[in-house]
N, C-alpha and C positions, 0 to 999 in steps of 0.2 A: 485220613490224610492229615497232618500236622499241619499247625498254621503256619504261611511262609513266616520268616523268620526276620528281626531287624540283626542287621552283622553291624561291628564297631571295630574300628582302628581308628580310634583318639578322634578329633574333629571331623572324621569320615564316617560317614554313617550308609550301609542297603539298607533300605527298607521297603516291601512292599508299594506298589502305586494305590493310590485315589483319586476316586472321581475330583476331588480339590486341586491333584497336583493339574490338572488340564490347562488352566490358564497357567498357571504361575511356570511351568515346561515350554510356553509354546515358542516364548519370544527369544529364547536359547539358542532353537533350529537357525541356521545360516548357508548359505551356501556352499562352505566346504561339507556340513551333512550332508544336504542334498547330493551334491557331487559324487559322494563317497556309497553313497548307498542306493542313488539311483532315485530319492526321490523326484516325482513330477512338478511338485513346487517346494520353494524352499520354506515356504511356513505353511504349517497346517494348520487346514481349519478346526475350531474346537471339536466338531463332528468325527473327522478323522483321527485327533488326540484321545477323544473321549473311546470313541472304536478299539483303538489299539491296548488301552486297558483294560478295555472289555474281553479282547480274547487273550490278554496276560494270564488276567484270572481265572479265565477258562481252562488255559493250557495247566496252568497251576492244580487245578482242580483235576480235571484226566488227567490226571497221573505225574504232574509234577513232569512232564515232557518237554516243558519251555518255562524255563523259571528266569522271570525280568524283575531287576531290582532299580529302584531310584537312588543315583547315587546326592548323597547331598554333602556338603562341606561348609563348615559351620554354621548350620542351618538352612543354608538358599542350596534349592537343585541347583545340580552341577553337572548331569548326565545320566545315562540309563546303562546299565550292563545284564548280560544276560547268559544263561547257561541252555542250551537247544541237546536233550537226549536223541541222539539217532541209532540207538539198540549196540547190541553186544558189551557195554559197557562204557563206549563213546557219547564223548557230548563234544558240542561244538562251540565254540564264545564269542562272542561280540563286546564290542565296546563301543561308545561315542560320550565325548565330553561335549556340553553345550559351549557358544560362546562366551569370551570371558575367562572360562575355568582349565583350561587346555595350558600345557607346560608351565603347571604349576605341583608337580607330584603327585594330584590325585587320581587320576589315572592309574599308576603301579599301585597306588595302596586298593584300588575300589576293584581290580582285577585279582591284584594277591587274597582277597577276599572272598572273591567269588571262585578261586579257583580252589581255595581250603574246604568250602560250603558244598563243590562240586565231588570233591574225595572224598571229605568226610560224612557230609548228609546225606547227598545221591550217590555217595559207594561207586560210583564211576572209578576208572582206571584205564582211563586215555583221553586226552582234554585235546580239543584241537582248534586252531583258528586258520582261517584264509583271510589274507592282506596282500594289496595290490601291490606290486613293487617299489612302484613311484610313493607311496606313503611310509616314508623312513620314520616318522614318530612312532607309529601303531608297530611296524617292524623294530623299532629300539624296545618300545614296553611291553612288545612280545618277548623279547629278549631277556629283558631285566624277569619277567616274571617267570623264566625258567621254562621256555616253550622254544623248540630246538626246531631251526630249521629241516623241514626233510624231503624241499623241491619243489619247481614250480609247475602249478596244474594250467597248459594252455586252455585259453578260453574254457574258465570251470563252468562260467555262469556268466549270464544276463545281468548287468548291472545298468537301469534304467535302458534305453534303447542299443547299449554294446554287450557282447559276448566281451569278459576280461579275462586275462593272464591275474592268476593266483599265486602268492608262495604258499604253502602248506607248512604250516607250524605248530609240534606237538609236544605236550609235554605227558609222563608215565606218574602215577601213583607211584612206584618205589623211585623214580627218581632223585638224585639229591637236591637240595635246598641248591637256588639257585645263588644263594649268599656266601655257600660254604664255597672252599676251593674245588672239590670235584666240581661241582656245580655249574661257577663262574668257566671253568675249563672244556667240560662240554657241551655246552649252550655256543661258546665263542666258538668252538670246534666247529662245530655245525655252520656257523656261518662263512668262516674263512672263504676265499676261492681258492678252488681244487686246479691243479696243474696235473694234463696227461705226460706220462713219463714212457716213453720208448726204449728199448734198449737193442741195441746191432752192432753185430760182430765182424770186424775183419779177421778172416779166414783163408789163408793161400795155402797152394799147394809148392813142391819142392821147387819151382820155375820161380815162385814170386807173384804169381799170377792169384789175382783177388776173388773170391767166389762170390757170384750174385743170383739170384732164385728166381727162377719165371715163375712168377706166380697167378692161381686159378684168377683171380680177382681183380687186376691190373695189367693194365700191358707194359707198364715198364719195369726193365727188372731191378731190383735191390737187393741190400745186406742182408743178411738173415736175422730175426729177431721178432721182435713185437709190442707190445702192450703191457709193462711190468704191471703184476699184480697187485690190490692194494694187500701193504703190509709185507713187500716183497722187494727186496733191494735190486737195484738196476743190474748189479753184477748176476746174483742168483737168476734175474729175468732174464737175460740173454743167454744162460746155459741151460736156464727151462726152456726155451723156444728153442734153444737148436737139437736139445732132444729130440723135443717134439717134432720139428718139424724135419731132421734132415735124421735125427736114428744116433745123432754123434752125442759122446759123453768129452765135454771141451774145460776145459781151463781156462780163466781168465786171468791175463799176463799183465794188462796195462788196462789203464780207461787214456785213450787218445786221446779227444775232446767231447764237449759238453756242446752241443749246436741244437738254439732256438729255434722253432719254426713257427711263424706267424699263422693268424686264423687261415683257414684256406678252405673253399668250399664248404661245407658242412661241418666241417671239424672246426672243434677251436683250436688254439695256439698249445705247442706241447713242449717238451725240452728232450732230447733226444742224447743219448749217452751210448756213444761208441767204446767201444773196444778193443783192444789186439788177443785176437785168441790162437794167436798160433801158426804154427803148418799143419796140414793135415799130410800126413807121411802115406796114407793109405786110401785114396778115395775111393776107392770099393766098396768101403766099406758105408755108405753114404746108405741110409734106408729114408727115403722119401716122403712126407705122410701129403697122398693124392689128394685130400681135400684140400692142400693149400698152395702144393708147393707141383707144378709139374714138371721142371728140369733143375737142373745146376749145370753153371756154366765158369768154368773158369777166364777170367777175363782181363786183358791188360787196358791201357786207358784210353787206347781206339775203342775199343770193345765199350767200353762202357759210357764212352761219349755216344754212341751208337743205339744204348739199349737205355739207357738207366735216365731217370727223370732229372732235369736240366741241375734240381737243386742238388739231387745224388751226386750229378757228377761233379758242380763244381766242389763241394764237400771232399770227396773222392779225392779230386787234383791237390787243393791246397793241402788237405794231407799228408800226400805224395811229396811235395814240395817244402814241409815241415817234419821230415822225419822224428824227429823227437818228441813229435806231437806238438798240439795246441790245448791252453788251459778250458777258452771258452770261443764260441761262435755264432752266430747269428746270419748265417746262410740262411737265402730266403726270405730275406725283411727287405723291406725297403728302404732305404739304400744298403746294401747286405752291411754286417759291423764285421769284417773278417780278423781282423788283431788289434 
């Protein structure tokens, strides 16, 4: 086994722990540590400092399994970082800056360190960290260091007497430098918030009359359509769902309007892209698919004040009352934004 190693970025120095650093670490601990990691008090006794080196060096020794480095800046500790192997090629990181030394950059440099040590000495090739939501620093220097969001693990883990909510954050051995432009692009990519996209088609027959789908899964009935795909434009996703779901090969004529629907039950908030897809000249020809869809009904706006969920309908009416369409809508918010 190699001996661990001292790493350098200019005034930042890992270095292996010693029995020395015991005092001169202890008076660092603070109570956002504590908080953060679940300790029982917020300064440890030399006993317990002294302990925790002891099984660094252990870990160190089986097999280089948990490699913890003292991070220092310009001589005085400044924190401890660490790399935790959990097999197939993964290791997991940690970080904590003592008091004093926090939002002051060494943090990104004592991590970008540890994470070049973790690829290139431990041959690893998947780095990952869990960070609590509410801790936007640790979540920023997870970012900068090129570690990409990829969701949050409810209640992962026991953190001092709670079970906490985690984000899950990883970065890949061939990944790009998170400095370069790929890089900076998909890291931010990863983080953005994601918008569900809908997409539903108005579809009448030669009366004028609107088609809406009783569906296995709800009782009230709607538009035909769905869940655009990712990487799949709202037009394409509405003439992939009425495939699927009703057998027809459709055309899209117009996008109507654009209508937000706020969080509701379980779902979060989505943006919903209507369509005009036409008349259908031949309903016959209508092929059903039973798993989702169990009738069509052609319906005028009794009919669908009657059947169709309040937000449908009023959707529905101003439509109706807008022939030329509307650009955007907000049916369903409170207080609805209708024009």
């Amino acid at each position: 086994m190699p001996e661990q190693p001292t790493l350098r970025d200019g005034d930042v120095v890992l270095r292996p722990w010693t029995d020395a650093d015991v005092d001169t670490t202890r008076p660092g601990h603070d109570a956002e540590m504590a908080r953060r990691f679940g300790f029982p008090t917020i300064l440890p006794t030399p006993e317990q400092q002294r302990s925790a080196v002891a099984r660094w060096h252990q870990a160190y020794a089986d097999g280089r399994h948990r490699v913890a480095f003292l991070v220092e800046h310009v001589g005085e500790p400044a924190g401890v970082v660490e790399v935790r192997q959990v097999g197939d090629g993964r290791g997991e990181l940690s970080w904590a800056l003592y008091a004093g030394h926090r939002r002051r950059g060494i943090a990104i440099r004592a991590v970008g360190l540890l994470i070049r040590y973790a690829f290139h000495e431990l041959r690893l090739v998947r780095l990952e960290a869990y960070v609590e939501p509410d801790n936007l620093p640790s979540l920023r220097l997870a970012s900068r260091a090129g570690l990409r969001r990829e969701g949050m693990l409810r209640q992962r883990e026991t953190i001092g007497d709670q079970r906490r909510d985690l984000v899950m954050l990883a970065r890949l051995v061939d990944d790009p430098e998170p400095q370069s432009r790929d890089g900076f692009i998909s890291v931010l990519n990863a983080a953005l918030p994601t918008k569900r996209v809908i997409a539903q088609g108005m579809l009448r027959d030669a009366a004028g009359r609107l088609l809406l789908c009783e569906l296995t899964y709800k009782l009230e009935w709607d538009l035909p359509g769905g869940v655009v795909e990712p990487g799949e434009s709202p037009a394409q996703g509405v003439v992939r769902e009425v495939r699927e779901e009703l057998g027809l090969d459709v055309g899209v004529h117009r996008l109507v309007t654009v209508n937000w629907l706020p969080p509701w039950r379980s779902w979060d908030d989505a943006c919903v892209f209507v369509f005009d897809l036409g008349v259908l000249e031949d309903p016959a020809t209508i092929r059903l698919d039973p798993a989702e869809i169990v009738a069509v009904h052609w319906c005028d706006l009794d009919d669908i004040t009657a059947r169709a969920a309040p937000a449908t309908e009023t959707l529905l009416r101003y439509v109706a009352a807008h022939p030329r369409g509307l650009p955007y809508l907000e049916i369903g918010a409170e207080p609805p934004l209708l024009a």
